[in-house]
DRENDO-1510 file (C-alpha; in Angstrom, 1 decimal, always signed):
<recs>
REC; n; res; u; v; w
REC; 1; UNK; +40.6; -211.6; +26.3 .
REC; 2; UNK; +37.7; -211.2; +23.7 .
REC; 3; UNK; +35.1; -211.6; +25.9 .
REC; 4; UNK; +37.2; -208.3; +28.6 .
REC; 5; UNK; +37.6; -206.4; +25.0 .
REC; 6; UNK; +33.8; -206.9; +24.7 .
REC; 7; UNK; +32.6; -206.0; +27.7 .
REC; 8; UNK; +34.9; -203.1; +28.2 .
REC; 9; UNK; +33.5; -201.4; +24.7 .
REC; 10; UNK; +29.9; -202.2; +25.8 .
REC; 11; UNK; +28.9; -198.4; +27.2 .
REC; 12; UNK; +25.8; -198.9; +29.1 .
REC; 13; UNK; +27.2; -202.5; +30.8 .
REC; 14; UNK; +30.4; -200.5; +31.3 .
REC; 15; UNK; +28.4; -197.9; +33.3 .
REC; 16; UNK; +25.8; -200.4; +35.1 .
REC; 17; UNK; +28.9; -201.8; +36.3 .
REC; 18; UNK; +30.6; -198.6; +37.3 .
REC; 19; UNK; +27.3; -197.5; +39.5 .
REC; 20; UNK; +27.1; -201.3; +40.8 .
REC; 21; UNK; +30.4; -200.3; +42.3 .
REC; 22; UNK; +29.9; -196.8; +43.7 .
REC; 23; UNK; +26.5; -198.1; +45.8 .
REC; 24; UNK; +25.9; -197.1; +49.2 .
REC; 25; UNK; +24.5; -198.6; +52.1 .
REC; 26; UNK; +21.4; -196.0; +52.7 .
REC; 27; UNK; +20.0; -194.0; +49.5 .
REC; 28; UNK; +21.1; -190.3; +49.5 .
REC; 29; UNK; +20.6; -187.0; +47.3 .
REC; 30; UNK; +23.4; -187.3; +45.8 .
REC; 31; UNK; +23.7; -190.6; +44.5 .
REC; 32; UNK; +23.9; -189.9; +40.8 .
REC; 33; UNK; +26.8; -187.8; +41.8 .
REC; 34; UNK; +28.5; -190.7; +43.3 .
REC; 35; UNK; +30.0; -192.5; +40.6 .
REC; 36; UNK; +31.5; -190.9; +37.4 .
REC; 37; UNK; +30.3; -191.1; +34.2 .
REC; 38; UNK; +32.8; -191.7; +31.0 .
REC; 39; UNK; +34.8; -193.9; +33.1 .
REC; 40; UNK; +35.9; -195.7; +30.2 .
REC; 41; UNK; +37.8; -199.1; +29.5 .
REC; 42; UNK; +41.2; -197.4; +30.9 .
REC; 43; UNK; +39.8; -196.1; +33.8 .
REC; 44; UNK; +38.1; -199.9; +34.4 .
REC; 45; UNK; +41.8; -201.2; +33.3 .
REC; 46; UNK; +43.5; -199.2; +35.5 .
REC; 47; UNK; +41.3; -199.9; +38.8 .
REC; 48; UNK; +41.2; -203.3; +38.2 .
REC; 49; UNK; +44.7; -203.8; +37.7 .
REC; 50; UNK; +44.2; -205.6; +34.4 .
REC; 51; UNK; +47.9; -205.4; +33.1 .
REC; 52; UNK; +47.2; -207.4; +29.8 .
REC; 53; UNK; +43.8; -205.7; +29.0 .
REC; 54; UNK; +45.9; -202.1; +29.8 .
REC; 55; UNK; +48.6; -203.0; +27.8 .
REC; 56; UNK; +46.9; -204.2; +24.7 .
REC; 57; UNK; +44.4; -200.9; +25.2 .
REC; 58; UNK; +46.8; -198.9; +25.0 .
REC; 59; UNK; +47.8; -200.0; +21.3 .
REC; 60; UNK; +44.1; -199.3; +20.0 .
REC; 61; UNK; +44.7; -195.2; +20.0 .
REC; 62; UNK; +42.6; -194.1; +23.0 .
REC; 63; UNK; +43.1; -191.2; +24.4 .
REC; 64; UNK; +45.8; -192.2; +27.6 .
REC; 65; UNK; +44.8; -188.7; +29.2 .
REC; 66; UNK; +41.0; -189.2; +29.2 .
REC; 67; UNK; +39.3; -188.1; +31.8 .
REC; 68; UNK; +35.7; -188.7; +33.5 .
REC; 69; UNK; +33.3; -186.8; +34.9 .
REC; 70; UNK; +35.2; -186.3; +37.7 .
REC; 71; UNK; +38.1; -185.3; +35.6 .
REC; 72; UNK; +39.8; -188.5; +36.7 .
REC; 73; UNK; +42.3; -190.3; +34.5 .
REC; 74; UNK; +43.6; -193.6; +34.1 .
REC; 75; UNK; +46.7; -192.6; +35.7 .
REC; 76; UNK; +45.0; -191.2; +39.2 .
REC; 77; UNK; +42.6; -194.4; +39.1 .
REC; 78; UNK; +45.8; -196.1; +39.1 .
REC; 79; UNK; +47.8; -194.3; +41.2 .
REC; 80; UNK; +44.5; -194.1; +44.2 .
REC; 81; UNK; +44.5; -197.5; +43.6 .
REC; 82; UNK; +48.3; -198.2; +44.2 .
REC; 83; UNK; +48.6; -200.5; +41.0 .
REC; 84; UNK; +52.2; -199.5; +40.5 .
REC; 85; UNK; +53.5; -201.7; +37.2 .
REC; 86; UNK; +50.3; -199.6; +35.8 .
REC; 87; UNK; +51.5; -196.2; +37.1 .
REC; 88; UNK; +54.7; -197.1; +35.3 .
REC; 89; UNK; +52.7; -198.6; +32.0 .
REC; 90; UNK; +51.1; -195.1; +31.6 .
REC; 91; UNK; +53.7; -192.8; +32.3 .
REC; 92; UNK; +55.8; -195.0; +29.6 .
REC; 93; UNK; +53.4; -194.1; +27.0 .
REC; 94; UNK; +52.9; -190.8; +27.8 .
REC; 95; UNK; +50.3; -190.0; +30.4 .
REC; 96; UNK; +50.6; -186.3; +31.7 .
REC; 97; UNK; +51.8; -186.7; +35.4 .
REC; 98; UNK; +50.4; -183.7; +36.8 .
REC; 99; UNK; +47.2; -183.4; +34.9 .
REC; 100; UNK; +44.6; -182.5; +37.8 .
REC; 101; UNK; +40.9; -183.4; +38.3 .
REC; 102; UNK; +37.9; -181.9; +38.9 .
REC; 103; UNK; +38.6; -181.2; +42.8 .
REC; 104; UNK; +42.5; -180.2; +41.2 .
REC; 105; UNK; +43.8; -183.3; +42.9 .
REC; 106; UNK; +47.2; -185.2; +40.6 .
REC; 107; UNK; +48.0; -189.1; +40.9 .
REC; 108; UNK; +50.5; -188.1; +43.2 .
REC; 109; UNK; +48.4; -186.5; +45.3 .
REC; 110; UNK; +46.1; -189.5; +45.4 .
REC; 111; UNK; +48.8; -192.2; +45.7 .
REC; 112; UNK; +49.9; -190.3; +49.1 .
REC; 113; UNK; +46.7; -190.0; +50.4 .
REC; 114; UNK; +46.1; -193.9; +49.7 .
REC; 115; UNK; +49.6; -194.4; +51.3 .
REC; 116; UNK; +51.3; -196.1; +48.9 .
REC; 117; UNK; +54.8; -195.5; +49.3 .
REC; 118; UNK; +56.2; -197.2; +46.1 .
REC; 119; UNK; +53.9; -195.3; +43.7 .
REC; 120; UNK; +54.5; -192.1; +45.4 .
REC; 121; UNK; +58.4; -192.8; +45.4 .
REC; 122; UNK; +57.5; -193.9; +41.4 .
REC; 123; UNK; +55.5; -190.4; +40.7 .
REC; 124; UNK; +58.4; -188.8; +42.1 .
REC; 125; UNK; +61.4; -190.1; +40.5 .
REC; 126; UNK; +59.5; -189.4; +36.9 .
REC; 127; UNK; +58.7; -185.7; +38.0 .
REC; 128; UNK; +55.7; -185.3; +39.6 .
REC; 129; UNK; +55.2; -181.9; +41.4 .
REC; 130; UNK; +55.1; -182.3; +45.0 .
REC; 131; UNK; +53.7; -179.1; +45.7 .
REC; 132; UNK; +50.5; -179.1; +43.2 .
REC; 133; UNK; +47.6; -177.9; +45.4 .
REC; 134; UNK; +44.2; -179.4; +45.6 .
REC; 135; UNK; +40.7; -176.5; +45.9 .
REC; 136; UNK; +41.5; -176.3; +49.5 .
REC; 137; UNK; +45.1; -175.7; +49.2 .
REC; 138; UNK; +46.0; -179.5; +50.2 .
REC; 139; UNK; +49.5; -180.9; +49.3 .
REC; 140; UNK; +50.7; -184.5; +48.7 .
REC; 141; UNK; +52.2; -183.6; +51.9 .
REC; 142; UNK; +49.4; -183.0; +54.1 .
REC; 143; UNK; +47.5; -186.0; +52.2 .
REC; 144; UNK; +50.4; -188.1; +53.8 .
REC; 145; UNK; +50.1; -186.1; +57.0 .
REC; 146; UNK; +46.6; -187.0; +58.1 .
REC; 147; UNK; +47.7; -191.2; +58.2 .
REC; 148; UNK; +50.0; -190.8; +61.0 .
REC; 149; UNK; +51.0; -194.6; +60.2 .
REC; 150; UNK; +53.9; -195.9; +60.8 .
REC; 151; UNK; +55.3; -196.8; +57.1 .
REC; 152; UNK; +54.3; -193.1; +56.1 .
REC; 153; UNK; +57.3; -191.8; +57.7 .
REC; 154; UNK; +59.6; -192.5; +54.9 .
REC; 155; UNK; +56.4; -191.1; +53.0 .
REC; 156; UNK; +57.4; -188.2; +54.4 .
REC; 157; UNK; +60.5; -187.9; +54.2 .
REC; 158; UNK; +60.7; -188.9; +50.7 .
REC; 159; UNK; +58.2; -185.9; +50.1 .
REC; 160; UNK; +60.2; -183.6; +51.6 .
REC; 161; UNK; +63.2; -184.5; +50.5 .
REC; 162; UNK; +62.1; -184.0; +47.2 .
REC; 163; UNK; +61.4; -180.3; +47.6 .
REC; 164; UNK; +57.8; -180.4; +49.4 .
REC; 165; UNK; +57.7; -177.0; +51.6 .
REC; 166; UNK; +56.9; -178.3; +55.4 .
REC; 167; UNK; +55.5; -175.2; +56.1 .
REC; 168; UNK; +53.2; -174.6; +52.9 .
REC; 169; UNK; +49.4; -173.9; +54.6 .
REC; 170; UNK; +46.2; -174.4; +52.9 .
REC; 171; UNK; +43.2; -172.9; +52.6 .
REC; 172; UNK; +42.6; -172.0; +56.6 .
REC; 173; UNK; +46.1; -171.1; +56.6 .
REC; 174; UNK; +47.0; -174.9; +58.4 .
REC; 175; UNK; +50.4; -176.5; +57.8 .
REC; 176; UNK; +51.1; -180.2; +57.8 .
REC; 177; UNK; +51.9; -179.7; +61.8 .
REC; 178; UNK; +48.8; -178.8; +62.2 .
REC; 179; UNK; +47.1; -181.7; +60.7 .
REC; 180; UNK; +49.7; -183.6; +63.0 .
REC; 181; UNK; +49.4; -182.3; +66.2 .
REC; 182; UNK; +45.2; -182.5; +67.3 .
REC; 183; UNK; +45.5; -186.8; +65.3 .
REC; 184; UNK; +48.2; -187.8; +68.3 .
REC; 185; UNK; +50.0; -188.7; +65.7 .
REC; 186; UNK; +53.5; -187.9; +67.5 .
REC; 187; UNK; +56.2; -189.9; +64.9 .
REC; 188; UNK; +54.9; -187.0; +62.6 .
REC; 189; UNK; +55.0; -184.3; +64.4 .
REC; 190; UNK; +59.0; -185.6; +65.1 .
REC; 191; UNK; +59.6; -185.8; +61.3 .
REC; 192; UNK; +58.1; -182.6; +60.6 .
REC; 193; UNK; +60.3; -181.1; +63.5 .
REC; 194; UNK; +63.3; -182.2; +61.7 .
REC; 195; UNK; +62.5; -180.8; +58.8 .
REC; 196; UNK; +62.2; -177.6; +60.4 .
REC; 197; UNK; +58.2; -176.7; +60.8 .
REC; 198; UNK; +57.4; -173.2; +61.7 .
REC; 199; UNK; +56.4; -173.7; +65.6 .
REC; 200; UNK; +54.9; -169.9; +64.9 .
REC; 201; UNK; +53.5; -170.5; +62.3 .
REC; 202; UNK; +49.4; -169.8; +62.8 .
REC; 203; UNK; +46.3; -170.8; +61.1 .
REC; 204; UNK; +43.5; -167.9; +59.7 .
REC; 205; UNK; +42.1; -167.5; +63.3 .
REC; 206; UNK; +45.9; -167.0; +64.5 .
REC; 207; UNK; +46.1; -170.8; +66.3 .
REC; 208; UNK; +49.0; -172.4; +66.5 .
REC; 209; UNK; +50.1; -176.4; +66.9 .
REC; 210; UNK; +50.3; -176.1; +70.7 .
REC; 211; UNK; +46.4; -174.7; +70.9 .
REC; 212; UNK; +45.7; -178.0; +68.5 .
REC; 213; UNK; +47.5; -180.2; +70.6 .
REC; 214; UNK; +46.6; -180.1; +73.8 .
REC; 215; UNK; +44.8; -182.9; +73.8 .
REC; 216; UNK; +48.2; -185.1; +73.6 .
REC; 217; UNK; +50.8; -184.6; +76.4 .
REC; 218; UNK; +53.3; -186.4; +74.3 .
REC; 219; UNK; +52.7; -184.1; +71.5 .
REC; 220; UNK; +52.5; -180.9; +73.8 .
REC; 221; UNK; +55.9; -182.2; +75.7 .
REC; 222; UNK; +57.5; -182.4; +72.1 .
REC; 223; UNK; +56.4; -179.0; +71.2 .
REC; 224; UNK; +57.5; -177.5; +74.6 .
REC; 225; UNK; +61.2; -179.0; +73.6 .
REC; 226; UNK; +61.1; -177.5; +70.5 .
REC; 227; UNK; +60.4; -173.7; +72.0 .
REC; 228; UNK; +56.8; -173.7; +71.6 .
REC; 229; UNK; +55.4; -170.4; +72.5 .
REC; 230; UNK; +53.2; -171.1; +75.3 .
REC; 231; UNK; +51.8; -167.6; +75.4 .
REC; 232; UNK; +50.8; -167.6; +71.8 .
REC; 233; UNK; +47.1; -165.5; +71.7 .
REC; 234; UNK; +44.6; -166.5; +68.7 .
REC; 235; UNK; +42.6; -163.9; +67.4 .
REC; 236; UNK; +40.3; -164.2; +70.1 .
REC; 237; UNK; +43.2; -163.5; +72.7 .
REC; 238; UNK; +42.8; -167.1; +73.9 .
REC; 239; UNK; +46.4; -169.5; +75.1 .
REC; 240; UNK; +46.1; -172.8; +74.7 .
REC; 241; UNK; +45.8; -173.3; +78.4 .
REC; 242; UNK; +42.6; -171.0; +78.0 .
REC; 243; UNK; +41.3; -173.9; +75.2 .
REC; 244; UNK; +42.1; -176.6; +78.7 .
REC; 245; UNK; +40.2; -174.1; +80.8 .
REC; 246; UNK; +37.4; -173.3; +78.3 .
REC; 247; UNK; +36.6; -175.9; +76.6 .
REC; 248; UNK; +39.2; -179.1; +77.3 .
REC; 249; UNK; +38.1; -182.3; +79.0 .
REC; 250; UNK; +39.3; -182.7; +82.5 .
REC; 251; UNK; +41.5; -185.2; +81.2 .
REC; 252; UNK; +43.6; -182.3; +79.7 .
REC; 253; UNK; +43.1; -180.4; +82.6 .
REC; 254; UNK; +45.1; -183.3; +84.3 .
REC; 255; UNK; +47.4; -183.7; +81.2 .
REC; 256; UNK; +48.5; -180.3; +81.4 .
REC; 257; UNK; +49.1; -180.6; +85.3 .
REC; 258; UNK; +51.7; -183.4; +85.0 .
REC; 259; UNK; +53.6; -181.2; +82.5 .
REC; 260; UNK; +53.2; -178.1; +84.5 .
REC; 261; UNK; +54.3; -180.0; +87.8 .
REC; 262; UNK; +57.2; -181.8; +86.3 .
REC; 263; UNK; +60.1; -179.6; +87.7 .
REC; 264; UNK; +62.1; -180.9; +84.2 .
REC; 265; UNK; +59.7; -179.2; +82.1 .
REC; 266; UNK; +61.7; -175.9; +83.7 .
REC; 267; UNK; +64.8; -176.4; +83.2 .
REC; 268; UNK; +66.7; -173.8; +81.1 .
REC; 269; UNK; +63.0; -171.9; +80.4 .
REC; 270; UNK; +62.8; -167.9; +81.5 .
REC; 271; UNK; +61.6; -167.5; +85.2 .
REC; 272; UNK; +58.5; -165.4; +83.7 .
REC; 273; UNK; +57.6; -168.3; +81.3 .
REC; 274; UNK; +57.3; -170.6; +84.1 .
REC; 275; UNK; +55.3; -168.1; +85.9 .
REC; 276; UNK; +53.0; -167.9; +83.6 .
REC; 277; UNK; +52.4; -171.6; +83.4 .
REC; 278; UNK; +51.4; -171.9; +87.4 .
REC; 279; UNK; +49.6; -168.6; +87.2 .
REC; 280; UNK; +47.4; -169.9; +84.3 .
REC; 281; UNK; +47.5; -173.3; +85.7 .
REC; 282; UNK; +45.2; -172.0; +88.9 .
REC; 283; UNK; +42.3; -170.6; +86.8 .
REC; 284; UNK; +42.4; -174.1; +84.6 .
REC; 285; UNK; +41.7; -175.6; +88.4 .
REC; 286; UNK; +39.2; -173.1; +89.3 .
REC; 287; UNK; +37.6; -173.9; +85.6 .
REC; 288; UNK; +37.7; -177.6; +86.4 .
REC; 289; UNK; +36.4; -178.0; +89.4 .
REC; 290; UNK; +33.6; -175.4; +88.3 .
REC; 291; UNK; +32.9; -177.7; +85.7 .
REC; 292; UNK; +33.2; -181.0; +88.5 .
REC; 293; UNK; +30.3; -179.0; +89.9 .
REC; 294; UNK; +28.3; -177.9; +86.9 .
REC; 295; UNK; +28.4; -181.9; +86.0 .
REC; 296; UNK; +27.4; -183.2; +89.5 .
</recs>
């Protein structure tokens, strides 16, 4: 333990190690910017998952809120890292659960980007803020969104459960469907559903989930089922069948035939909906077989 204490109050072998740990493959501009400075023996405690060393720190009046360069504090370290028994040691002696870093990012934030469930459900129960925003308007939410995991679901739900706004949008005026819909990630999208997403809602250049999904059929036959608009116009004036037409692989192209051809797509939708799906549906096969051409 005297030898950790030693090392850990040794600045410039502190920081050698530190750098040793932030080294990338290829040299870049930015390198120095890479790893923090004044990461200090918490922060080293907290990454490492050094319980004892933590513990007996903590005794020796050191500031339990420092932060690094990056405005990073042990709590965050700990939380990114998923150590939960140190989450819990810091918040016991007083470390400030919503402090943010540089970037405005909180533990909780970090511990639901990392996907770990138990530190978020921790953060949580002791009162972090599950609607803290980071500099581009991100939420613990959509951190959790962009996994599309499996054992996020209860992620999820936990988040929203505990107050997190399912429609809140960031800083291009995307929601947590959003993020959802273009990953495939379909159990998501079905959580965020339930939990009563705004299927209207649209991004700064007026898009909405369908236009972002059309790349999935599962995804787009969920949306569909949920009363979808499917003659929602982006600024542009563009459908999401004009993204197929436009720009979409022919492998959307044939997506978005099986959907329009399945008579059980129609059932209970207006007549004039449905004719605007086979209307639109013969300029995305003119587009695609143009395109068959254009490509030899």
């Amino acid at each position: 333990m005297d030898l950790i204490l030693t090392y850990l109050g040794d600045d410039r072998k502190l920081s050698c190690s530190v750098q040793v740990l932030h080294l990338t493959l290829k040299r870049t501009s930015d390198g120095q910017d890479r790893f923090p400075n004044q990461f200090g023996p918490l922060h080293v405690s907290a990454s490492w998952g050094l319980d004892e060393v933590l513990s007996l720190l903590l005794t020796k009046g050191i500031d339990i809120n420092d932060q690094d360069s990056h405005g990073q504090t042990a709590l965050q370290v700990a939380a990114k890292r998923g150590h939960e028994s140190k989450v819990r040691l810091l918040l016991q002696n007083d470390a400030t659960i919503n402090i943010e870093n540089g970037n405005e990012e909180t533990a909780l934030y970090w511990a639901a980007r990392s996907w770990h469930k138990s530190t978020v459900q921790l953060l949580v129960a002791e009162g972090a803020n599950v609607m803290t925003k980071d500099n581009e308007g991100w939420t613990a939410l959509d951190s959790a969104v962009i996994g599309g995991k499996i054992e996020i679901m209860r992620l999820l739900q936990m988040l929203l459960d505990d107050g997190a706004n399912v429609n809140e949008k960031d800083w291009i005026g995307s929601t947590a469907l959003v993020w959802a819909a273009p990953g495939g990630h379909e159990m998501t999208v079905e959580v965020l559903l339930r939990y009563g997403c705004d299927l209207k809602s649209r991004d700064k250049y007026e898009n909405t989930a369908l236009h972002w999904a059309i790349q999935h059929e599962a995804i787009v036959r969920l949306l569909l089922a949920n009363s979808a608009d499917v003659n929602a116009r982006n600024d542009c004036g563009q459908t999401a069948l004009f993204w197929v037409a436009r720009d979409g692989p022919l492998s959307a192209a044939h997506i978005l035939q099986r959907i329009i051809m399945d008579e059980e797509q129609y059932i209970g939708l207006p007549e004039r909906v449905t004719e605007t799906w086979c209307g639109c549906w013969q300029r995305v096969k003119l587009t695609s077989m143009r395109w068959i051409a254009g490509e030899g």
